[in-house]
N, C-alpha and C positions, 0 to 999 in steps of 0.2 A: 504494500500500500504506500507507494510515494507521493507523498504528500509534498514537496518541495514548488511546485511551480503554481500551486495553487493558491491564489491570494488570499490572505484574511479576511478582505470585507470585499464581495464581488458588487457592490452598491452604497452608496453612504449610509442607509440605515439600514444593512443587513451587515452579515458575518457568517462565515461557513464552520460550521461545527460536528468537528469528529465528538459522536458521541462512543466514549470507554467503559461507563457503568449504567446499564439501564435503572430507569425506578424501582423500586423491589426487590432488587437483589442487593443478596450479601456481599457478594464479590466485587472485592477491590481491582481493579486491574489498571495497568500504567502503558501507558503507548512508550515504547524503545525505538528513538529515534537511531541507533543501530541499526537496526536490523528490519525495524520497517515493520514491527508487529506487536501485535496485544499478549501480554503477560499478564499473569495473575498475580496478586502483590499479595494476597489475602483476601479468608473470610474472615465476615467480619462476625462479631456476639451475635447471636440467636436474635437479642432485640436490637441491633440496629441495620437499618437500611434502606436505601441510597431513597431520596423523598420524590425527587425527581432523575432523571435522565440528565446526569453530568457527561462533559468531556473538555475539549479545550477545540480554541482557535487557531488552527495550523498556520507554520510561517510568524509566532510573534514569541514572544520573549519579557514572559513576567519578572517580578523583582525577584522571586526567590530562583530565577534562573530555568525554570519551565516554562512552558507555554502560557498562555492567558486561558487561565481557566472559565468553564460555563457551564450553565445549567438549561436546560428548555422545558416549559411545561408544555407536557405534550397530552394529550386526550388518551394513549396508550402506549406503554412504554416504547422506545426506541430499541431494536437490534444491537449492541455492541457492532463499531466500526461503522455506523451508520453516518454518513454524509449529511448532513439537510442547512440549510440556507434561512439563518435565523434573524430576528429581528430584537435585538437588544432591548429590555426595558426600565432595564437598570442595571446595581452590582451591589454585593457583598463587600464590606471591607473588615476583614480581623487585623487586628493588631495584635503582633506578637513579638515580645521585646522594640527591637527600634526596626522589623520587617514588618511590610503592612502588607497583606497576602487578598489580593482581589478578585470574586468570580461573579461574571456578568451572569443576570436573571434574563433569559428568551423565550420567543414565543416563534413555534415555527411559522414559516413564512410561507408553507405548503396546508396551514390549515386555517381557509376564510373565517370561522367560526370563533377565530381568535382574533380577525381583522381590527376591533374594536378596543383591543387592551393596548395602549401607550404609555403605561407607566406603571410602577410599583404600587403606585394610591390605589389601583385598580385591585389588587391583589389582595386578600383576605390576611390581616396582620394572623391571626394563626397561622398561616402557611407559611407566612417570612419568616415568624418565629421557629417553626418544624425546622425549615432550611439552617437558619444560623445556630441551631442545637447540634442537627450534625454534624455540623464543620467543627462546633467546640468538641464534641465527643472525638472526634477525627482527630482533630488537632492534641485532646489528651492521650489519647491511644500511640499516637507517634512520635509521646514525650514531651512535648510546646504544651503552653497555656497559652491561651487568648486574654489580652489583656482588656481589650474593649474593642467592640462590635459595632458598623454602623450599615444603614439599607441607603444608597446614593441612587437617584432618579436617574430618566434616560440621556439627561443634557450631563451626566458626568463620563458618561461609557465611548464618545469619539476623542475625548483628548487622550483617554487611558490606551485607547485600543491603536492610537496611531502612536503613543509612546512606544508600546510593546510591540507594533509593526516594525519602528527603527530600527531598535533593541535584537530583532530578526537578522537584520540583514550584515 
């Protein structure tokens, strides 16, 4: 799966997103940019698992040195390794020590029914909350605590996401 010539946002308010963990599963998995493939990293505790359909934006370069991570809520889970053409509507920010670790909230861009959500306001604070519970539970599991948590709208997700495009190349 070469993912190299593929741009990160094929349109100004979309972004192409490798999805790695579908919703509902336990399984951690980490895209090896070696080798060009999906690895399993771990199952995860019995009770946790993945809220939505995570993966990252191919071609860009978060601060902790991975891709720019993402989330899509999708109406049914997404395949592992699944492609699709999302629509930003915000982002997660953890803080942890003096690294601040970002992962954009999407909506696919393949499903009309969702035409209507442009921002995080739209989005039921229980489900933001679900979201940023996992990332602390994640984040204790892999040793980090989260020092503070913040939900940034969609006007914060094009300076972030052309930082991490540089940061790419």
């Amino acid at each position: 799966m070469n993912l190299s010539r593929l741009p990160p946002s094929p349109s100004s308010d979309l972004v192409h997103l490798l999805v790695v963990n579908p919703a509902g599963s336990r399984h951690q998995y980490d895209y090896c940019l070696d080798t060009e493939l999906l690895v399993l990293k771990r199952v995860l505790d019995s009770s946790i698992r993945h809220p939505f359909d995570h993966g990252f934006v191919p071609n860009t370069k978060a601060l902790n040195g991975g891709p720019l991570a993402a989330m899509v809520i999708a109406a049914e889970p997404l395949p592992t390794g699944c492609l699709i053409r999302a629509r930003p509507i915000g982002l997660l920010e953890l803080h942890e020590q003096s690294q601040c670790l970002s992962t954009l909230l999407c909506i696919p861009d393949a499903d009309p029914r969702q035409d209507a959500i442009q921002s995080i306001r739209q989005i039921a604070p229980a489900q933001l909350e679900e979201i940023a519970e996992f990332f602390r539970t994640i984040r204790n599991l892999e040793g980090g605590s989260v020092l503070r948590q913040g939900w940034r709208d969609a006007d914060a997700v094009p300076p972030l996401l052309k930082r991490c495009a540089a940061a790419a190349r």
